[in-house]
C-alpha positions in Angstrom: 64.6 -124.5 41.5 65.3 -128.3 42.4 66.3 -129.2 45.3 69.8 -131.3 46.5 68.2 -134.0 47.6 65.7 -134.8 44.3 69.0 -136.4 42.4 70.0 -138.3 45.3 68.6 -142.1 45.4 69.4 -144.2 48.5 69.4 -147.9 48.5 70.1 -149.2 51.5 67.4 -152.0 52.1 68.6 -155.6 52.9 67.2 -159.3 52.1 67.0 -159.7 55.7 65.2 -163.2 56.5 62.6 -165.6 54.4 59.9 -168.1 55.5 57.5 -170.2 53.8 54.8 -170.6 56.7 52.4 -168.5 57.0 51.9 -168.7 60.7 55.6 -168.0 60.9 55.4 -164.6 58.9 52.5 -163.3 60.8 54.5 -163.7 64.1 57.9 -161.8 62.4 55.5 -158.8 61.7 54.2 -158.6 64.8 57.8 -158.9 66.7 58.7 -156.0 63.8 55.8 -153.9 64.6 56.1 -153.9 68.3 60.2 -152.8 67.8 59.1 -150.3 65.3 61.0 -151.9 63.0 60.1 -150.5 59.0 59.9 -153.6 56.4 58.9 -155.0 53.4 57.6 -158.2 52.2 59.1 -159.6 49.0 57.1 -162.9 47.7 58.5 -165.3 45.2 55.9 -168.1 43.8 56.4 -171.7 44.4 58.2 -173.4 41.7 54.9 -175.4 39.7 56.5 -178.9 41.2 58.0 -178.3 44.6 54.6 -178.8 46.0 54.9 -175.9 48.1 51.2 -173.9 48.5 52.6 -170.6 50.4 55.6 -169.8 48.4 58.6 -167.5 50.1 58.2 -164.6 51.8 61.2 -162.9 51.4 61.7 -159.6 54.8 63.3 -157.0 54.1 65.0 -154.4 56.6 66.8 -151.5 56.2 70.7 -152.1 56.5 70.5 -149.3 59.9 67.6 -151.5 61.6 69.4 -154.8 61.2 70.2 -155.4 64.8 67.1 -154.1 65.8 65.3 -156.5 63.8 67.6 -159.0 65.1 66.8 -158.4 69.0 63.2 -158.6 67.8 63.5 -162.8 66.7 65.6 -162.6 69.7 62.3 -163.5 71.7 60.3 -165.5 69.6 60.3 -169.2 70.7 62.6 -171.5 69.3 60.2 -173.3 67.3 59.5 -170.9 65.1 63.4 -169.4 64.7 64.0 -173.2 63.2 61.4 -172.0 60.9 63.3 -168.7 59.4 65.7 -168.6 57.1 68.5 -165.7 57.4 69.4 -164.4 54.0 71.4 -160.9 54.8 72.1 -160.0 51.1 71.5 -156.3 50.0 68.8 -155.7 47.2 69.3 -156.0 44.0 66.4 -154.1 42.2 65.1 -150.5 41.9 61.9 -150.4 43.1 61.2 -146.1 41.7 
């Protein structure tokens, strides 16, 4: 006997933010972390010429955590918000 919820797929997650310093990303996580804030990190390649040697981390948030996740930057210093790069676009793939 299956179940309602086995048919049922839910995307709700959200291209929240994207940086291409590593220092940068590793202070995001934490400020997620601490707010109990459920991610994922996305990572696209550098393009072979841009010179870049990090690539782009690509955040994302669940669409019901957004503001959360928001309040969390919130209190990072303003040196490293110049840094991040909001994106808010919903995503586009099926990960399952």
């Amino acid at each position: 006997m299956e179940t309602a919820y086995q048919k049922v797929k839910v995307h709700n997650e959200l291209e929240w933010c994207q940086v291409t310093d590593l220092e940068t990303k590793e202070r995001i996580e934490k400020a997620l972390l601490k707010n109990r804030v459920s991610y994922f990190v996305k990572w696209e390649k550098p393009k072979l010429f841009s010179g870049e040697k990090f690539g782009t981390c690509i955040f994302c948030v669940n669409q019901l955590q957004k503001e959360i996740a928001d309040e969390a930057i919130h209190g990072l210093e303003e040196e490293i918000k110049g840094k991040i790069k909001f994106v808010n676009r919903k995503v586009d793939k099926t990960f399952y």
